[in-house]
KERO-617168 format. One record per residue (C-alpha): residue number from 0; residue in one letter; y, x, z. Coordinates in nm, 4 decimals. Layout:
    n  res         Y         X         Z
  NUM    A         Y         X         Z
...
This chain:
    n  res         Y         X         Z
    0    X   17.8480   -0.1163    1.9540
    1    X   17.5022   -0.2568    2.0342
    2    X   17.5818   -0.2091    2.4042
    3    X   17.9173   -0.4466    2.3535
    4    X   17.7151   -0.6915    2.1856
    5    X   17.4392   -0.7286    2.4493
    6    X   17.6872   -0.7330    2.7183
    7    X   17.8821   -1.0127    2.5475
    8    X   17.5987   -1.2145    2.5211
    9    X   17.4792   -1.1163    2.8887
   10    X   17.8959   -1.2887    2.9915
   11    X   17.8058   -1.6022    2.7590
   12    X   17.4375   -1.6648    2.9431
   13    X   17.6508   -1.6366    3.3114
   14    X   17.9396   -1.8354    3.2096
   15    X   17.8418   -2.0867    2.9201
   16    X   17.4679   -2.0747    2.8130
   17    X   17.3426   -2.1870    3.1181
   18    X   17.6045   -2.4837    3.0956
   19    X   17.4225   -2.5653    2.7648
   20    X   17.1270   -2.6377    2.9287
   21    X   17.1907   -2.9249    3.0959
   22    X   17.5526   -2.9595    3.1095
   23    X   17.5827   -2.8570    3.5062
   24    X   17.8479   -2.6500    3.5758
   25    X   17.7547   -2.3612    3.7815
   26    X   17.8522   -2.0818    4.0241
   27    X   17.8903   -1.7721    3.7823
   28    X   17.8455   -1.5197    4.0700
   29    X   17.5319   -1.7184    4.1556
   30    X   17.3835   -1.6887    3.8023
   31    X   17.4607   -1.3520    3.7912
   32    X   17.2640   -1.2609    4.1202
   33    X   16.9687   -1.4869    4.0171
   34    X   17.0071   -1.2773    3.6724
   35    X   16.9794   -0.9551    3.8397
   36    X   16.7343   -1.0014    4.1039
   37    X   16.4645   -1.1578    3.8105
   38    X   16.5617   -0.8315    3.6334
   39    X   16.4573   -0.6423    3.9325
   40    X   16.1078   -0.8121    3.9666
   41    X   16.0979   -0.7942    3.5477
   42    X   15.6782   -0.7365    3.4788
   43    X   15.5939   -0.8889    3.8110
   44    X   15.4689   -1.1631    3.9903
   45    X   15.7840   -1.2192    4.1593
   46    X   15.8124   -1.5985    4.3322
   47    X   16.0979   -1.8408    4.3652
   48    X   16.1248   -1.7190    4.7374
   49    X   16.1245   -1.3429    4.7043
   50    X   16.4133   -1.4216    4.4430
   51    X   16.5737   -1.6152    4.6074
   52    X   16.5627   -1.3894    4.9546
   53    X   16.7566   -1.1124    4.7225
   54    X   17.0271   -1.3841    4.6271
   55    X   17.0383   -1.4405    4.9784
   56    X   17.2251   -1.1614    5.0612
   57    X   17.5329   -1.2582    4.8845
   58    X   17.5150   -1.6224    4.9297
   59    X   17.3582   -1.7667    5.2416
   60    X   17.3921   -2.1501    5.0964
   61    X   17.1528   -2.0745    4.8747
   62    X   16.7575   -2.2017    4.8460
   63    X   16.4537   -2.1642    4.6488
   64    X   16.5263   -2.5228    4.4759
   65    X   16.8384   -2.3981    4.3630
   66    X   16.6890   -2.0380    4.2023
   67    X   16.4446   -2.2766    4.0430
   68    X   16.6760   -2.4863    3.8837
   69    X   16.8836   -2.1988    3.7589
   70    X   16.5046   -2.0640    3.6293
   71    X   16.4376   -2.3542    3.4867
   72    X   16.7775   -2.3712    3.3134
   73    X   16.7731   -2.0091    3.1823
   74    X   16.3995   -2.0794    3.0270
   75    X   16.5309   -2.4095    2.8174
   76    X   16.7772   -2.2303    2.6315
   77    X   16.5568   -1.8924    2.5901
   78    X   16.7065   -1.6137    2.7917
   79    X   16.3514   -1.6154    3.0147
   80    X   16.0079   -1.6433    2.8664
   81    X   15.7305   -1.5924    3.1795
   82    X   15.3781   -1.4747    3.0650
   83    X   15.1031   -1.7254    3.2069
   84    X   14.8089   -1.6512    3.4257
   85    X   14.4510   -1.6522    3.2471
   86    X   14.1602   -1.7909    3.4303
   87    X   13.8137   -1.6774    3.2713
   88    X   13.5001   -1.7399    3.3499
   89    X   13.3728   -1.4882    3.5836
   90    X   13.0479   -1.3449    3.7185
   91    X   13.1825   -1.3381    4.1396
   92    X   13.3981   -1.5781    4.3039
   93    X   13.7107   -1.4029    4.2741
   94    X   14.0062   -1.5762    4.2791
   95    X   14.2565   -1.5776    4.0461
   96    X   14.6259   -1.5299    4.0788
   97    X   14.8018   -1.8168    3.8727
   98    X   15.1973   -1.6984    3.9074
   99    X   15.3483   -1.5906    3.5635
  100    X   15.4777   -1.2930    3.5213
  101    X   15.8151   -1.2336    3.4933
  102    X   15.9550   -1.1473    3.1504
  103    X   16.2891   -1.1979    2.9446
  104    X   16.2858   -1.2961    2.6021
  105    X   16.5151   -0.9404    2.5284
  106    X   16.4170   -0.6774    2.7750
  107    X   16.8144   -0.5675    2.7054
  108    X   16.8696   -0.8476    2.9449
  109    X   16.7038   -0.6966    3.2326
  110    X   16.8747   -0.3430    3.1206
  111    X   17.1994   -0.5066    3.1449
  112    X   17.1507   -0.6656    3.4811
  113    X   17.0002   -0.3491    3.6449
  114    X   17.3144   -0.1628    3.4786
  115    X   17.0655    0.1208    3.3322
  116    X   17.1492    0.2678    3.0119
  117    X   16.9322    0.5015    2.8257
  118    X   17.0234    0.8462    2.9750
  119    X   16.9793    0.6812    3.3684
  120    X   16.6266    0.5805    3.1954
  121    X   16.5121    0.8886    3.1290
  122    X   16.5319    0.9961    3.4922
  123    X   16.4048    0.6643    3.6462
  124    X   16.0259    0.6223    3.5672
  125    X   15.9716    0.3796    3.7958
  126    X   16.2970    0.1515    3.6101
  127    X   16.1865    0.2265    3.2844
  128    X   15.7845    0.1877    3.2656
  129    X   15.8426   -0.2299    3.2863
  130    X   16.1391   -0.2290    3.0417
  131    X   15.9102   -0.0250    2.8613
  132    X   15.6035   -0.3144    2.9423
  133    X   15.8498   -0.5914    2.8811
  134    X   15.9114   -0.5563    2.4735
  135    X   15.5114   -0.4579    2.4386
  136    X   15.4720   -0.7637    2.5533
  137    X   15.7092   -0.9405    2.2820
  138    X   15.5487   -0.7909    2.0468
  139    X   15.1936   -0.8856    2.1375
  140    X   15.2913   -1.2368    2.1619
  141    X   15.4960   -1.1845    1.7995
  142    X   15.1722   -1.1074    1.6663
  143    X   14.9378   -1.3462    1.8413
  144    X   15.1498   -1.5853    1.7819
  145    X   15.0904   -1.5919    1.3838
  146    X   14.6927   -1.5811    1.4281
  147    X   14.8102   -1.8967    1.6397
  148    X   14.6827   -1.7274    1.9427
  149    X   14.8930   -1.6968    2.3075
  150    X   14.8795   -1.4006    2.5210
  151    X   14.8544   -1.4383    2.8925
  152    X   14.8556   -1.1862    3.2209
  153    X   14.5238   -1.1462    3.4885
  154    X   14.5582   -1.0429    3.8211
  155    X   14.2816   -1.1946    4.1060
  156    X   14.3160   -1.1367    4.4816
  157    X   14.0522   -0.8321    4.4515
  158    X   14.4130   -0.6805    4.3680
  159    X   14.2705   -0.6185    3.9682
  160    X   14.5739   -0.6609    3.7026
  161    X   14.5588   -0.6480    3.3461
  162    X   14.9130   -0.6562    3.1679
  163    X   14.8185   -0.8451    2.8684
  164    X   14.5368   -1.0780    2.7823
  165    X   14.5314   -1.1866    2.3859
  166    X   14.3467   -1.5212    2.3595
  167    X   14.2366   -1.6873    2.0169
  168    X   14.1274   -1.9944    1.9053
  169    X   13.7639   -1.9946    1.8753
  170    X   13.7138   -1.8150    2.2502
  171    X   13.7973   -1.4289    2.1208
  172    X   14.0270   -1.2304    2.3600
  173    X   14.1322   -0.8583    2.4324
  174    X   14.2493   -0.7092    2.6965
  175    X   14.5245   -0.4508    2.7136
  176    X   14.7088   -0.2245    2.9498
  177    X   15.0740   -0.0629    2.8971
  178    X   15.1004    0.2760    3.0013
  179    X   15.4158    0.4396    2.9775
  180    X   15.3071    0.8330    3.0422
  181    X   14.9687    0.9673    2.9046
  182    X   14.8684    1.0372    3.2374
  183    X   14.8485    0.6778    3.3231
  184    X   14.6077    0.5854    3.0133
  185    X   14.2595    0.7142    3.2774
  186    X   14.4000    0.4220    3.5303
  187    X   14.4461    0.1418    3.2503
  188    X   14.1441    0.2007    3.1062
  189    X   13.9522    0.1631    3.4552
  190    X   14.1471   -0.1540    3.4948
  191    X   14.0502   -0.2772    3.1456
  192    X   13.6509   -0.1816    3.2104
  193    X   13.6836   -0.3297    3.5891
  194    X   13.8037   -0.6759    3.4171
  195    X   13.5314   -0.6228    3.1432
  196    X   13.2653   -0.6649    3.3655
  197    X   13.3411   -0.9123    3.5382
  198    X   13.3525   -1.1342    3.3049
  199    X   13.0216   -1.4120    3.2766
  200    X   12.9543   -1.3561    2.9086
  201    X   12.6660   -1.6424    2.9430
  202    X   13.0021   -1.8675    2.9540
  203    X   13.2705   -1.6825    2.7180
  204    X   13.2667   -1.3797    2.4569
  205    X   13.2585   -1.0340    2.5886
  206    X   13.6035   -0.9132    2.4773
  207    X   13.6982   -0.8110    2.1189
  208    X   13.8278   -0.4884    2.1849
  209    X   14.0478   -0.3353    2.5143
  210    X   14.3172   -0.1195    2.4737
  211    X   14.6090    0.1172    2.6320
  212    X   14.9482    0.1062    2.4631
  213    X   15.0995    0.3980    2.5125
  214    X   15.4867    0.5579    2.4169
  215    X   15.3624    0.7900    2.1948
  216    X   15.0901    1.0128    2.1209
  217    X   14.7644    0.9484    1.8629
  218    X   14.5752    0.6292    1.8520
  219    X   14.2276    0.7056    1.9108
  220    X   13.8666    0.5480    2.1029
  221    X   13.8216    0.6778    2.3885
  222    X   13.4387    0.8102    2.4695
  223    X   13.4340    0.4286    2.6991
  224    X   13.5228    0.2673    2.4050
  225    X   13.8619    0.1844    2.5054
  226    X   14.1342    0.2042    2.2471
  227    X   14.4549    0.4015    2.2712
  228    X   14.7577    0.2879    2.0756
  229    X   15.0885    0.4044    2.0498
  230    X   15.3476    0.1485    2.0480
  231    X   15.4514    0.2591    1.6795
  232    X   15.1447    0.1360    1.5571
  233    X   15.2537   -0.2499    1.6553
  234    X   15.4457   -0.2166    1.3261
  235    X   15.1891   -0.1620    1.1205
């Protein structure tokens, strides 16, 4: 039933949402590639070009202003909801990436676009860890939100990412990492310390607290002082 419903509403976004945005008639097979290829790049850094070079394949005709405009359509009426870059103040002249990263406001978007259900899921890691990433980072901004806070995404040319940065008013922040397998939590945390110290604390805090959320598992503080959450404990 849920499956029907989310595929319904997938049909409306291709061939009347989008109308709704603007009131441009478009190419439905066009929105639907544009739809699946963002899907594809979902938790990335993805540009207008590399998008637009997978639509390519199907339709020569078309460019990087028209994936924009359909972007740009699809974010007014809420199907896409990109996470921002965050630029801190940092010890080394590193610079810092300023593309959002690419996120739907449902992650059952992207799942419906890339045609994976939850049985092909459990076989396809490498599918599932940003559809896992994706409704983390809902939450988080859920949350932040109501402290009126925004969360944001790091990654500088040194190639250092960090999933999710939680800013507040008054200049406090976290960092956090989402790790789908346990294995992974070692590597998030290094990422988390890497940013840590690179930060220039004579010009902003030192971060609140970092953390890895995880699928399941304990929470618990790691000897580093990293936190480890499950993603059940966003609920709490």
């Amino acid at each position: 039933m849920k499956q029907r419903q989310i595929a319904a509403y997938c049909q409306s976004i291709i061939h009347t949402e989008i109308a709704a945005a603007d009131g441009v008639r478009r190419d439905c097979d066009k929105v639907e590639q544009v739809l699946r290829s963002y899907a594809r790049h979902l938790s990335t850094q993805a540009s207008i070009k590399t998008i637009s070079s997978d639509v390519a394949h199907f339709f020569a005709e078309v460019n990087r202003k028209t994936v924009a405009e359909y972007l740009d359509a699809m974010r007014s009426i809420f199907v896409i909801d990109e996470l921002s870059a965050w630029s801190p103040a940092l010890r080394f002249k590193t610079a810092v990436a300023s593309s959002p990263c690419r996120h739907f406001v449902d992650p059952a978007i992207a799942a419906y676009f890339l045609d994976a259900n939850a049985e092909d899921l459990i076989y396809d890691m490498e599918t599932f860890g940003p559809l896992f990433e994706s409704p983390v980072i809902r939450d988080l901004r859920v949350y932040t939100g109501s402290l009126d806070g925004r969360v944001h995404h790091y990654r500088d040319h040194s190639g250092l990412e960090v999933d999710a940065i939680l800013h507040l008013p008054g200049g406090q922040w976290a960092a956090i990492e989402v790790k789908l397998g346990n294995r992974a939590v070692d590597y998030g945390a290094s990422n988390l310390l890497k940013l840590s110290q690179k930060i220039d604390t004579d010009l902003m805090n030192a971060p609140s607290f970092l953390a890895v959320i995880t699928a399941n598992g304990y929470a618990y503080r790691r000897q580093d002082g990293v936190c480890v959450i499950p993603i059940g404990c966003l609920r709490e």
